[in-house]
SEDREN-333976 format. One record per residue (C-alpha): residue number from 1; residue in three letters; y, x, z. Coordinates in steps of 0.5 Angstrom, whole numbers. Each point is the difference from the previous one (the first is absolute). Example, Ala and Ser with C-alpha at 12.3 -4.5 7.8 and 13.67 -1.06 7.14 Angstrom:
2
<atom num="1" residuo="ALA" y="-9" x="25" z="16"/>
<atom num="2" residuo="SER" y="7" x="2" z="-2"/>
END
This chain:
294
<atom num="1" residuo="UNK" y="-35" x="59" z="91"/>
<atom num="2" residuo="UNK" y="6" x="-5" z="0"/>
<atom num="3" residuo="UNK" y="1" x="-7" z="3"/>
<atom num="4" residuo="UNK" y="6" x="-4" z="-3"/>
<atom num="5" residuo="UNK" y="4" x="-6" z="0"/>
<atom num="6" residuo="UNK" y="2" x="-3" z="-8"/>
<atom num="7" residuo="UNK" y="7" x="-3" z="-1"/>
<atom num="8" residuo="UNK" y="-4" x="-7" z="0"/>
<atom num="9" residuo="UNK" y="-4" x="1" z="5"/>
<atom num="10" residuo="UNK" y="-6" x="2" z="-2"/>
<atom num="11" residuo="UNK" y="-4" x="6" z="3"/>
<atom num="12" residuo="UNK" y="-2" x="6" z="-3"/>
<atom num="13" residuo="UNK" y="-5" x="5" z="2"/>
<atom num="14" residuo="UNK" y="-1" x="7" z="-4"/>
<atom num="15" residuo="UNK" y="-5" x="5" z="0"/>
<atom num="16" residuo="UNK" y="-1" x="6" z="-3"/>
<atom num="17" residuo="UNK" y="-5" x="6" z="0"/>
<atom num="18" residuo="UNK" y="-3" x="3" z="4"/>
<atom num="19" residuo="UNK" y="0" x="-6" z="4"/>
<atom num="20" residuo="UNK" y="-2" x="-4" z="-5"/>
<atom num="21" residuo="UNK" y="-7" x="3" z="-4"/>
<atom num="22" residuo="UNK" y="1" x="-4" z="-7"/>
<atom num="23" residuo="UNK" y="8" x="1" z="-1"/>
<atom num="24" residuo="UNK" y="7" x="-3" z="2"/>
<atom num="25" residuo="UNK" y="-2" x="-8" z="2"/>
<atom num="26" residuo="UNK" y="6" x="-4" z="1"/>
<atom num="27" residuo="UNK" y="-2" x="-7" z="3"/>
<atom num="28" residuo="UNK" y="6" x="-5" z="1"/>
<atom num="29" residuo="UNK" y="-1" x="-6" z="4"/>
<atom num="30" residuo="UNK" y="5" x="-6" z="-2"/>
<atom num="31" residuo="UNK" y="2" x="-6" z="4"/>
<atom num="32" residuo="UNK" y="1" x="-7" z="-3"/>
<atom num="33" residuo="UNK" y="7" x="-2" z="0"/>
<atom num="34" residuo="UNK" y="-1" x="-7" z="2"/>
<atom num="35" residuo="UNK" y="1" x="-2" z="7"/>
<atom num="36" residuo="UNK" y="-6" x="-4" z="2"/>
<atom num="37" residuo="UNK" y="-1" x="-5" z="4"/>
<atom num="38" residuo="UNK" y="-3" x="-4" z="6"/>
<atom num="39" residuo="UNK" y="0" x="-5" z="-6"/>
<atom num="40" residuo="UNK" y="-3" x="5" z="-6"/>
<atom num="41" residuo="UNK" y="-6" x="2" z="6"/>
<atom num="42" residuo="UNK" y="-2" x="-7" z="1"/>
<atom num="43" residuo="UNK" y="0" x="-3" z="-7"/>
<atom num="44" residuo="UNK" y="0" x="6" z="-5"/>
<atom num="45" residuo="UNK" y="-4" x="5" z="4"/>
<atom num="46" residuo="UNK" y="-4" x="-5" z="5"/>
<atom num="47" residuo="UNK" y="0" x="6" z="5"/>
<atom num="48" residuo="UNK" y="1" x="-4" z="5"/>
<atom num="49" residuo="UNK" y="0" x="-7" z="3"/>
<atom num="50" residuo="UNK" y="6" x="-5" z="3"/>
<atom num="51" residuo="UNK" y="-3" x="0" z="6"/>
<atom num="52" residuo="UNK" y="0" x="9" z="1"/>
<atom num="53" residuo="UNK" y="7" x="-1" z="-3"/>
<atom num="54" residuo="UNK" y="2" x="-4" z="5"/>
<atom num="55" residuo="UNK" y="-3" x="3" z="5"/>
<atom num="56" residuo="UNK" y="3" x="7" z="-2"/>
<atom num="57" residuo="UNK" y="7" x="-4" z="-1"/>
<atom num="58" residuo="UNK" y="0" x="-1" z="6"/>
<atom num="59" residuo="UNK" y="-2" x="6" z="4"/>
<atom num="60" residuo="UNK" y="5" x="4" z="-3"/>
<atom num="61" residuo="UNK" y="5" x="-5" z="1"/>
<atom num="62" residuo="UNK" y="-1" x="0" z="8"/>
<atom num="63" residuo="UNK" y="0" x="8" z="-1"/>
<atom num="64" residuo="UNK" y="-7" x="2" z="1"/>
<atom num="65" residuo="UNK" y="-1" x="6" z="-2"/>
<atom num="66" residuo="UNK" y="-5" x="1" z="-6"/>
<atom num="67" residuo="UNK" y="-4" x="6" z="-3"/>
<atom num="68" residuo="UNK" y="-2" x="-2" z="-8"/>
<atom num="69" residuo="UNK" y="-6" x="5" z="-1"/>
<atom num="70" residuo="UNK" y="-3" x="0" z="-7"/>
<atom num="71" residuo="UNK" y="-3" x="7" z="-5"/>
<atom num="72" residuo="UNK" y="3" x="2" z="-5"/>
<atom num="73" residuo="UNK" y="3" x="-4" z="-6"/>
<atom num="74" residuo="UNK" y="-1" x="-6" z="5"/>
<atom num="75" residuo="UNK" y="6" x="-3" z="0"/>
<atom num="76" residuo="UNK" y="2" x="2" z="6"/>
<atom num="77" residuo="UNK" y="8" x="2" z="-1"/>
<atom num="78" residuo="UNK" y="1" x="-7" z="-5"/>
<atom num="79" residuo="UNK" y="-4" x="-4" z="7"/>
<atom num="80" residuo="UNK" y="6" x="3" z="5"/>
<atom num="81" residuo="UNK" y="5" x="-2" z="-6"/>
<atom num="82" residuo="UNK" y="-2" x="-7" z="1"/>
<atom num="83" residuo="UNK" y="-1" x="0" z="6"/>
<atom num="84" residuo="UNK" y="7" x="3" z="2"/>
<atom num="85" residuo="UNK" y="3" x="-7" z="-4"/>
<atom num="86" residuo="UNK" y="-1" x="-4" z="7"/>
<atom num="87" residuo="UNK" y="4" x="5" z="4"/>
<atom num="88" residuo="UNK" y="6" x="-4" z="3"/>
<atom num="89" residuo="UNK" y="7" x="2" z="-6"/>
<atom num="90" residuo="UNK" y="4" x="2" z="8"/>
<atom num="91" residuo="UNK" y="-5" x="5" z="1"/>
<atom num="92" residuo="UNK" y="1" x="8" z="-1"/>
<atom num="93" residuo="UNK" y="-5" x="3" z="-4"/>
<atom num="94" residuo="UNK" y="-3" x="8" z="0"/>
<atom num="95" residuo="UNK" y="-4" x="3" z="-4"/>
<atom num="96" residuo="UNK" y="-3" x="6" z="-1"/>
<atom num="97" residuo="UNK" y="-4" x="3" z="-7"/>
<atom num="98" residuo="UNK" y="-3" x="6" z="-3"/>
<atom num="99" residuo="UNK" y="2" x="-3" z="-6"/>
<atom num="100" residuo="UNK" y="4" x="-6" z="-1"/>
<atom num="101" residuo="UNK" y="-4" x="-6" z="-2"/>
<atom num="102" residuo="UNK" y="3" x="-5" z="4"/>
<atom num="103" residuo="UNK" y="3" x="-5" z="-3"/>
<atom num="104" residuo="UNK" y="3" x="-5" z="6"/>
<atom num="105" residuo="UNK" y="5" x="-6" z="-2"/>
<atom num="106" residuo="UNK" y="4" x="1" z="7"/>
<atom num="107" residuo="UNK" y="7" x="1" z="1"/>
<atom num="108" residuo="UNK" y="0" x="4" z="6"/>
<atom num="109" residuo="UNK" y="-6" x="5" z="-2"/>
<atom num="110" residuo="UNK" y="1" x="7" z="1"/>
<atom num="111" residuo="UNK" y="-5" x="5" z="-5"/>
<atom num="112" residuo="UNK" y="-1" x="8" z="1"/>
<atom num="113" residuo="UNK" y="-4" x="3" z="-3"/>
<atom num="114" residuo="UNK" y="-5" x="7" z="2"/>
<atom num="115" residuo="UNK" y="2" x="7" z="-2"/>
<atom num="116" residuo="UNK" y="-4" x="5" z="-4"/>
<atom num="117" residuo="UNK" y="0" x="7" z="2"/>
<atom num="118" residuo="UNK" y="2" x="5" z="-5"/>
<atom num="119" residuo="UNK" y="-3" x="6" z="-4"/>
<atom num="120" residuo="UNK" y="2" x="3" z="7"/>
<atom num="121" residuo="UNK" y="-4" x="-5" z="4"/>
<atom num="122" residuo="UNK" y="6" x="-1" z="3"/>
<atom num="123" residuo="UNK" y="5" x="-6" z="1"/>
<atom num="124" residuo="UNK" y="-5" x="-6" z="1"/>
<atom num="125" residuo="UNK" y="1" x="-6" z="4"/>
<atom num="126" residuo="UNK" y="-6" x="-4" z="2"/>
<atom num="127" residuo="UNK" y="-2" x="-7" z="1"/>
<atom num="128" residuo="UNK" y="1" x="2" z="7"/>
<atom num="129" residuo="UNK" y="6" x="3" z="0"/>
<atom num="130" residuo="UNK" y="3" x="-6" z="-3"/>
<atom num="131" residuo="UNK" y="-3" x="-4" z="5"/>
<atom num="132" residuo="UNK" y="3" x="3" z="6"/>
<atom num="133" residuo="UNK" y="7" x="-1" z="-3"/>
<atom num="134" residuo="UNK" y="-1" x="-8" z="-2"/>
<atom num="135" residuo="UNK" y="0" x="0" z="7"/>
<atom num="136" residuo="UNK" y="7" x="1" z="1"/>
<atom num="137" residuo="UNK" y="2" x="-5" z="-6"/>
<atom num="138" residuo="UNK" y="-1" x="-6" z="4"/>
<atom num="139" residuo="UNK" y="-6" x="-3" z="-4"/>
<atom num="140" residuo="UNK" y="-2" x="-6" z="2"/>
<atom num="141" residuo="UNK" y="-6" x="0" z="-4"/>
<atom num="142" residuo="UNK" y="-4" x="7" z="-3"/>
<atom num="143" residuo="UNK" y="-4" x="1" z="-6"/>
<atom num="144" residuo="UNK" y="-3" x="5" z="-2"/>
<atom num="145" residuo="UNK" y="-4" x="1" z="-7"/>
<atom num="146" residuo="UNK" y="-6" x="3" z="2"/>
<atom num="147" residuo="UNK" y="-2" x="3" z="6"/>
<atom num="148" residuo="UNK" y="-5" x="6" z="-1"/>
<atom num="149" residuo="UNK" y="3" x="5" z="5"/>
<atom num="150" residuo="UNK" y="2" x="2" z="7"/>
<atom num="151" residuo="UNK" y="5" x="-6" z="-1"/>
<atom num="152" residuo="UNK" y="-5" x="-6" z="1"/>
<atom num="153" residuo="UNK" y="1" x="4" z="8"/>
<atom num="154" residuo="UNK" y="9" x="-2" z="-1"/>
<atom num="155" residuo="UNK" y="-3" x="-7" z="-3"/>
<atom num="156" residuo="UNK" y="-3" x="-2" z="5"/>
<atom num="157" residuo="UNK" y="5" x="2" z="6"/>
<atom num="158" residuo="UNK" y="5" x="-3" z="-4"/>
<atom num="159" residuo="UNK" y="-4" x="-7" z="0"/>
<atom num="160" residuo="UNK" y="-1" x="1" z="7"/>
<atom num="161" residuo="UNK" y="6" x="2" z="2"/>
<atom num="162" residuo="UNK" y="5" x="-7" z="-3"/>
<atom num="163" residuo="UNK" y="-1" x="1" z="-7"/>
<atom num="164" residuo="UNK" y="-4" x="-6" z="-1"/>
<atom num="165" residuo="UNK" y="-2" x="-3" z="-7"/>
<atom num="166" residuo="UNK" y="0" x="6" z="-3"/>
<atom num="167" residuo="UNK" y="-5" x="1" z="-7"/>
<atom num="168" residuo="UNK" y="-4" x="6" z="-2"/>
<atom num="169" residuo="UNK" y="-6" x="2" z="-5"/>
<atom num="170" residuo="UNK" y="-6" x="4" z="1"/>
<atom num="171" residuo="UNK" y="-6" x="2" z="-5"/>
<atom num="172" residuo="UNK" y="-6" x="-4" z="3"/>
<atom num="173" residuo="UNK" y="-7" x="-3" z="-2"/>
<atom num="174" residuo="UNK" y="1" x="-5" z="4"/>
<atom num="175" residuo="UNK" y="4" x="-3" z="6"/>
<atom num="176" residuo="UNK" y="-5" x="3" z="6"/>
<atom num="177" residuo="UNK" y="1" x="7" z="-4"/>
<atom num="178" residuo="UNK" y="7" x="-1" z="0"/>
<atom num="179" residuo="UNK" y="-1" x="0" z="8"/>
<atom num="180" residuo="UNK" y="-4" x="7" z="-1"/>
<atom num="181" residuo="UNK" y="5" x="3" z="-6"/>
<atom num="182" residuo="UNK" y="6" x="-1" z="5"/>
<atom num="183" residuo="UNK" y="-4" x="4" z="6"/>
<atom num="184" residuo="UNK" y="-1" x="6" z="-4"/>
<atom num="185" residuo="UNK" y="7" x="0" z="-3"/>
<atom num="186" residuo="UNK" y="2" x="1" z="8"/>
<atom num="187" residuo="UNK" y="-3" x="5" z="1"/>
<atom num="188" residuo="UNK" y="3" x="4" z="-6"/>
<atom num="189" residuo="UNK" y="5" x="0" z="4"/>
<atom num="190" residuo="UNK" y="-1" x="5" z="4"/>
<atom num="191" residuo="UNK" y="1" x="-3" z="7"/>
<atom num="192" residuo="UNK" y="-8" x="-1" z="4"/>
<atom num="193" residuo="UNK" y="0" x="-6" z="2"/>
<atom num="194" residuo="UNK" y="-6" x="-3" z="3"/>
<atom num="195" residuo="UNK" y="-3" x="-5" z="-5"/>
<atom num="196" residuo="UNK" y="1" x="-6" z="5"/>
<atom num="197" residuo="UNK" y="7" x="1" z="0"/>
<atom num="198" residuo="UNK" y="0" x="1" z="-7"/>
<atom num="199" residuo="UNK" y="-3" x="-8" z="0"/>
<atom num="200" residuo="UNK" y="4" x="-2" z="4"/>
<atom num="201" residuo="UNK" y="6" x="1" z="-4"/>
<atom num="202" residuo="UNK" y="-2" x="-2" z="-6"/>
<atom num="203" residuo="UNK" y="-3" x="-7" z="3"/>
<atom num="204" residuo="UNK" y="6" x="-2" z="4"/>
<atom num="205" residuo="UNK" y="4" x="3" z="-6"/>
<atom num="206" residuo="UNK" y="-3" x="-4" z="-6"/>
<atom num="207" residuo="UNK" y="-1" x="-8" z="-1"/>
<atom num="208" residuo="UNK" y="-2" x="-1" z="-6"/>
<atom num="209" residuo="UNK" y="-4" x="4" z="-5"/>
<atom num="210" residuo="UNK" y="-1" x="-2" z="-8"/>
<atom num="211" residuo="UNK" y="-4" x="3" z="-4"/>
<atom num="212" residuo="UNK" y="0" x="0" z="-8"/>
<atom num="213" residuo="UNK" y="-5" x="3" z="-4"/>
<atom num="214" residuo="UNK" y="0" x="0" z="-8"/>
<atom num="215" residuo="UNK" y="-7" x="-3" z="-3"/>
<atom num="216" residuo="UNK" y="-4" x="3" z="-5"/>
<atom num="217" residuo="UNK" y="3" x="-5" z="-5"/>
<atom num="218" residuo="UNK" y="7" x="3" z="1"/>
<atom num="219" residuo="UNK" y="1" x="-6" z="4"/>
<atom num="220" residuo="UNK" y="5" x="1" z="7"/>
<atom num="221" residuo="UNK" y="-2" x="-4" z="5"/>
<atom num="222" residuo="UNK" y="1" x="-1" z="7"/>
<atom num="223" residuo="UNK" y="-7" x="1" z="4"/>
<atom num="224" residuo="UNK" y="2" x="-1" z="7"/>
<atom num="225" residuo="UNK" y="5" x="0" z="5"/>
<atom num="226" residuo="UNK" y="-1" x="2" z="8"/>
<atom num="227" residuo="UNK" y="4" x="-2" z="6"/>
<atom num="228" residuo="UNK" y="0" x="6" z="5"/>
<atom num="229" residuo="UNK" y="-1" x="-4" z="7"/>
<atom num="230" residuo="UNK" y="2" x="7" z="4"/>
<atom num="231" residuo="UNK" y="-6" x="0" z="4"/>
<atom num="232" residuo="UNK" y="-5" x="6" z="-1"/>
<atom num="233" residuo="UNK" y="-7" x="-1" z="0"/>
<atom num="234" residuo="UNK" y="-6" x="4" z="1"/>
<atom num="235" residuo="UNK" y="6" x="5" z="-2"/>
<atom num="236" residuo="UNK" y="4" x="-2" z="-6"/>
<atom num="237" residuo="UNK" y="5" x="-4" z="-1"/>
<atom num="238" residuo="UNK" y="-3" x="-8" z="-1"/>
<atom num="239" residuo="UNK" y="1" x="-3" z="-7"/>
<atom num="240" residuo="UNK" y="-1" x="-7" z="-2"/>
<atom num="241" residuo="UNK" y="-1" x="-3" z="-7"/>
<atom num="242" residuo="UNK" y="5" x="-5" z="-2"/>
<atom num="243" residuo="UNK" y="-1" x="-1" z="-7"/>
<atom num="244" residuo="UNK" y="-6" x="4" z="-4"/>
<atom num="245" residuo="UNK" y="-1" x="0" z="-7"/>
<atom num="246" residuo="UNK" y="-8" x="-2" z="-1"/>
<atom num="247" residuo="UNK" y="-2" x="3" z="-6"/>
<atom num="248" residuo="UNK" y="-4" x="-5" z="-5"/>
<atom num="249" residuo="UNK" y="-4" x="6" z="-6"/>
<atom num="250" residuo="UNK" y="4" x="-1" z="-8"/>
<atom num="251" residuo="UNK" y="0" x="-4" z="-5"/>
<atom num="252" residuo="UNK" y="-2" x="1" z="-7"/>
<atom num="253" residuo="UNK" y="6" x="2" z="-1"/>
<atom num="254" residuo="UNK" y="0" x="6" z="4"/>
<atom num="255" residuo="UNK" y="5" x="-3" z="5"/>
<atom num="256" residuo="UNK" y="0" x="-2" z="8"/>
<atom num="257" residuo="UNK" y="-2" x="-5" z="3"/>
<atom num="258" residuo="UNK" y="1" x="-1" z="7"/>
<atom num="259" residuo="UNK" y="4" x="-5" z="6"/>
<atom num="260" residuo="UNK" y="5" x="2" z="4"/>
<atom num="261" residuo="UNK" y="-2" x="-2" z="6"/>
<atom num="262" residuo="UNK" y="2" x="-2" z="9"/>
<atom num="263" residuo="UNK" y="-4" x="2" z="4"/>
<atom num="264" residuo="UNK" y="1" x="-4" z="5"/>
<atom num="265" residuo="UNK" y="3" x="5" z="5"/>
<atom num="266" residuo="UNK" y="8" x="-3" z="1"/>
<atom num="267" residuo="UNK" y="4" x="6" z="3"/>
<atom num="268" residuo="UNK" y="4" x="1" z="5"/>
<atom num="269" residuo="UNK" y="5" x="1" z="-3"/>
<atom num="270" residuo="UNK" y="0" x="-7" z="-2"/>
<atom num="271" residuo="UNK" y="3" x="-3" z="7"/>
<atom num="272" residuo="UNK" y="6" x="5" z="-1"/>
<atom num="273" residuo="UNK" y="1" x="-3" z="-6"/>
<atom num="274" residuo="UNK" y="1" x="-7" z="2"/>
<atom num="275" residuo="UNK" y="5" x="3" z="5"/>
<atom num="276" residuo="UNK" y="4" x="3" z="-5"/>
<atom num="277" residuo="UNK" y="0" x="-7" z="-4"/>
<atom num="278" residuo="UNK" y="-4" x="1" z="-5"/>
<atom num="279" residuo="UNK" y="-4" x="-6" z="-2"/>
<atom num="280" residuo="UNK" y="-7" x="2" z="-3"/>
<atom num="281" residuo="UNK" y="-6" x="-5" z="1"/>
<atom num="282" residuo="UNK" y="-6" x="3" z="4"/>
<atom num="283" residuo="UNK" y="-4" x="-3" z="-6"/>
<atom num="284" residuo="UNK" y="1" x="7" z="-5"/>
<atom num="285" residuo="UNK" y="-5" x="4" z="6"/>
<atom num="286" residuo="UNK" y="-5" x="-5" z="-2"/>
<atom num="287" residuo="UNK" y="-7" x="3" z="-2"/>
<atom num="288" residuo="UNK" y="-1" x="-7" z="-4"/>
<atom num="289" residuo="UNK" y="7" x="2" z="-5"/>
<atom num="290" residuo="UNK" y="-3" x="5" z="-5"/>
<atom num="291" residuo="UNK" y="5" x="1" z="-6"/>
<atom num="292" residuo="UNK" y="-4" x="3" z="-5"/>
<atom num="293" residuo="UNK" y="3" x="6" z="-6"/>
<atom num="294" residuo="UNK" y="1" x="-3" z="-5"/>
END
């Protein structure tokens, strides 16, 4: 089996028997070539409501860091692309892939890319690898791709050690089950960390976490977004839902109806925002302000 990247970006898998029962199967993922916007979620897709627009503009602006979890095909990889528009143009970014997927309008952006072994099994170069030399480039903020290994344990140092507005992704079925995905990947990475320390790192790393999911229309929306206060309860770092997607059945058509909805629970990091300047309304934390999806 082979795991590769095509000249226009697309990602290529290619099985042969007698790992694959049928016969060769070749699958190529391809990536659309327009560089979507806030604009395309709000007005073409309705992925998302101004006010969650406004708020994540604002936590990534103030450098909160932010986790975007999501399954498979959920758009997860096109959201941090989007997302990574409201950093500041003076700013160095870093990111690390498996496969380059990233597609970020910065001038100061620094891109590597993970290496595969050889026939050998020799000469690969990891996620964590690269992590660890990132460090020594001067970043002032890390993305990475995709955490799915003992790197969410660097990622999360890094995020409490000065590197803060940094963005990453994660496969989760929702912003709760993202809390849980990240302590088993610390725990792959070998260290025996007692499970309070484990939450405690991730609570006092972590601000926001934003959840994409992709609806049994083909539709992509945004279905919460949690703020991560920094306190454990009962055991477990705490959540707090700020925007939820209230789910209302499907229409004749086979399509989703619902509302992106507040819940009245206006987060923390709101005050932080008012010192920085950022000038939001705290109406758009109202449980009166639904926006329904179109």
């Amino acid at each position: 089996m082979v795991d590769a990247r095509l000249p226009d970006g697309s990602r290529i898998n290619a099985i042969i028997p007698p790992l694959s029962l049928k016969g060769p199967m070749i699958t190529i993922r391809k990536f659309a070539q327009d560089r979507y916007t806030i604009e395309d979620l709000l007005n073409r897709f309705h992925s998302v409501s101004q006010p969650m627009a406004d708020f994540i503009q604002a936590a990534v602006v103030t450098r909160k860091n932010m986790l975007i979890s999501g399954g498979t095909g959920s758009g997860k990889t096109t959201l941090l692309n989007i997302v990574s528009e409201y950093i500041p143009d003076g700013e160095r970014i870093i990111s690390i892939e498996d496969a380059a997927e990233l597609k970020l309008n910065k001038a100061h952006w620094a891109r590597l890319e993970t290496r595969p072994t050889n026939v050998e099994g020799k000469g690969g170069i990891s996620i964590r690898e690269l992590f660890v030399n990132t460090l020594r480039m001067r970043p002032d903020r890390i993305i990475i791709g995709e955490c799915r290994g003992p790197e969410v344990l660097d990622m999360l140092q890094a995020m409490n050690t000065g590197h803060d507005g940094s963005l990453t992704t994660i496969h989760a079925n929702s912003t709760r089950d993202a809390i849980t995905r990240l302590n088993s990947l610390i725990l792959l990475s070998g260290l025996e960390l007692p499970l309070r320390a484990v939450y405690d790192m991730i609570s006092s790393a972590i601000d926001v976490i934003v959840h994409v999911a992709r609806m049994s229309d083909g539709s992509r929306k945004i279905t919460g977004i949690s703020e991560v206060t920094g306190r454990i309860v009962e055991g477990i770092p705490e959540l707090k839902d700020i925007f939820v997607f209230n789910h209302k059945g499907m229409d004749k058509n086979g399509k989703i109806m619902g509302e992106y909805a507040p819940t009245g629970y206006v987060p923390e990091c709101f005050e932080d925002f008012k010192k920085r300047g950022l000038v939001l309304p705290v109406t758009i934390f109202s449980a009166d302000h639904s926006v329904r999806a179109e």
